[in-house]
C-alpha positions as CSV (number, residue, x, y, z in Angstrom):
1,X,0.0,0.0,0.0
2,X,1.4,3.4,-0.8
3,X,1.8,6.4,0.9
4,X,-0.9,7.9,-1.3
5,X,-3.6,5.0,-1.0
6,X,-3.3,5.9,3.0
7,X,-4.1,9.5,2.4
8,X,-6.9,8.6,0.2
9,X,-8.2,6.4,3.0
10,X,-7.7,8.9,5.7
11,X,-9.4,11.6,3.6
12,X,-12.2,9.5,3.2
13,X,-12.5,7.8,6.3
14,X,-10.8,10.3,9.0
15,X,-8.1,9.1,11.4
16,X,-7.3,7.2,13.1
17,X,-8.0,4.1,11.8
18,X,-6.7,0.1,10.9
19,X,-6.0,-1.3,7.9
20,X,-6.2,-5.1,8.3
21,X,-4.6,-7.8,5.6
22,X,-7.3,-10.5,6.5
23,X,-5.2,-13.1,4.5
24,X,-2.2,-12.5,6.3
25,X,-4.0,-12.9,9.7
26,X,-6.2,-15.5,8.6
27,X,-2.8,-17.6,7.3
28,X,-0.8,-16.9,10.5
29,X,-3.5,-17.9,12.7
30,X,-4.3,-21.2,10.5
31,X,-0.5,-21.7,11.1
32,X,-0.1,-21.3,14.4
33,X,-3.2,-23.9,15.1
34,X,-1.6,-26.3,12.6
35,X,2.2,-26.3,14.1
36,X,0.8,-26.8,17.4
37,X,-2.3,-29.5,17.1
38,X,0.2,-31.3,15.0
39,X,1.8,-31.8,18.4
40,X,-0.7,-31.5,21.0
41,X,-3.8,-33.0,21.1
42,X,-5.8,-30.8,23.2
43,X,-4.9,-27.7,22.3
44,X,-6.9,-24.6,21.9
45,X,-5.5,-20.9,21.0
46,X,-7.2,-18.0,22.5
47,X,-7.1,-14.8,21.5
48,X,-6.4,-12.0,23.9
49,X,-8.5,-9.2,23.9
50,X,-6.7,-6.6,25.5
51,X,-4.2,-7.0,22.5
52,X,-6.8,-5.4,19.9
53,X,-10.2,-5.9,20.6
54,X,-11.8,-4.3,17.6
55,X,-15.2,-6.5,16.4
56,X,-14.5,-7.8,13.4
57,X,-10.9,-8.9,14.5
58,X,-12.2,-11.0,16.9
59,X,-15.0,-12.2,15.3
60,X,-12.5,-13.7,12.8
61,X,-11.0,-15.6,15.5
62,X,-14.2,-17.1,16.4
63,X,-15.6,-18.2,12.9
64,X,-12.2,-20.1,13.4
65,X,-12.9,-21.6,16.4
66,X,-10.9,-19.7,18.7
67,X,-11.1,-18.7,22.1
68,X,-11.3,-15.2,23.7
69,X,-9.0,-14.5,26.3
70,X,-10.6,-11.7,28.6
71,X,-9.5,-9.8,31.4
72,X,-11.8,-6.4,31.8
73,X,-15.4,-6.4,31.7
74,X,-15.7,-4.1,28.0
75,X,-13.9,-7.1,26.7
76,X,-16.0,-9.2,28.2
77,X,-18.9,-7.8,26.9
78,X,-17.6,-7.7,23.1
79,X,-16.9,-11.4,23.5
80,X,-20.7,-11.9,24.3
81,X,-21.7,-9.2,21.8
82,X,-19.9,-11.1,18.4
83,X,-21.7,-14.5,19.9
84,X,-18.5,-15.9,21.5
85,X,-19.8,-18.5,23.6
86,X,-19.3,-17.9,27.1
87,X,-17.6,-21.2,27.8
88,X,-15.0,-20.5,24.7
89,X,-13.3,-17.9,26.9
90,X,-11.3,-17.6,30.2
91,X,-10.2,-15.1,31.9
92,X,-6.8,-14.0,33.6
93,X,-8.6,-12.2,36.0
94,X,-11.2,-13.8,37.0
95,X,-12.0,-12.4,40.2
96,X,-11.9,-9.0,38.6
97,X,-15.1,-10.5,36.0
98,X,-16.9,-11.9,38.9
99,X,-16.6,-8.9,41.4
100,X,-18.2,-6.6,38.2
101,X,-21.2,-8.1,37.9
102,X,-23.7,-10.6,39.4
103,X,-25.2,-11.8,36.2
104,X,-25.2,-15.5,36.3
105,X,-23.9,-15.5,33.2
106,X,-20.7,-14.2,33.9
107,X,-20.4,-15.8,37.0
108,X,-21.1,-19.3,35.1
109,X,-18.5,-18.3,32.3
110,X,-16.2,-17.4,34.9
111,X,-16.3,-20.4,36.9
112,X,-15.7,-22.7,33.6
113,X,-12.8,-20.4,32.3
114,X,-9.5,-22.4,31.8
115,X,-6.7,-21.9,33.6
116,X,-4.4,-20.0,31.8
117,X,-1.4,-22.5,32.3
118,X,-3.1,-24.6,29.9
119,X,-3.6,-22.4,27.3
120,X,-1.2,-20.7,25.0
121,X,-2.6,-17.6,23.8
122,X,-2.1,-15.6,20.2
């Protein structure tokens, strides 16, 4: 992409903003799943929010199966709000979930979270 492309996006679009190659991500996640089930047999990549927790990022991580890796309640919420299902994530801090709210579903998704030590996360 050149210089100029970038302008033309920023003109149209404002700033700030992301410019995803899908492909590329797509690829390197496929990879990383490959190298490591070829190893492992129960393994399961997560995603970690806090990294970049914009919608349509993460929702490409769960059409492909992965997890969500959560540690605030906003990224929590996003998880829920793309359809991630609540026992496809974990959380680091999950004390810091349950103390936010008293919904039984985070509670529930909280208490079935898996423990990080078992997870790698991408």
């Amino acid at each position: 992409m050149t210089h100029k492309e970038i302008k033309e996006i920023e003109s149209q679009f404002g700033s700030p903003f992301y410019i995803l190659d899908e492909a590329a991500f797509v690829k390197n996640y496929d990879d990383i799943v490959n190298a490591f089930t070829g190893r492992y047999e129960k393994f399961i990549l997560a995603y970690s929010y806090k990294t970049n927790y914009i919608p349509y990022l993460c929702g490409i991580i769960k059409t492909r199966g992965g997890y969500a890796e959560v540690v605030s309640r906003i990224e929590y919420d996003l998880a829920l709000k793309i359809g991630q299902d609540p026992k496809r994530l974990f959380s680091t801090g999950r004390l810091k979930i349950t103390k936010m709210s008293k919904s039984p579903l985070i509670t529930a998704a909280s208490s079935t979270s898996i423990p990080i030590t078992r997870l790698i996360t991408y």
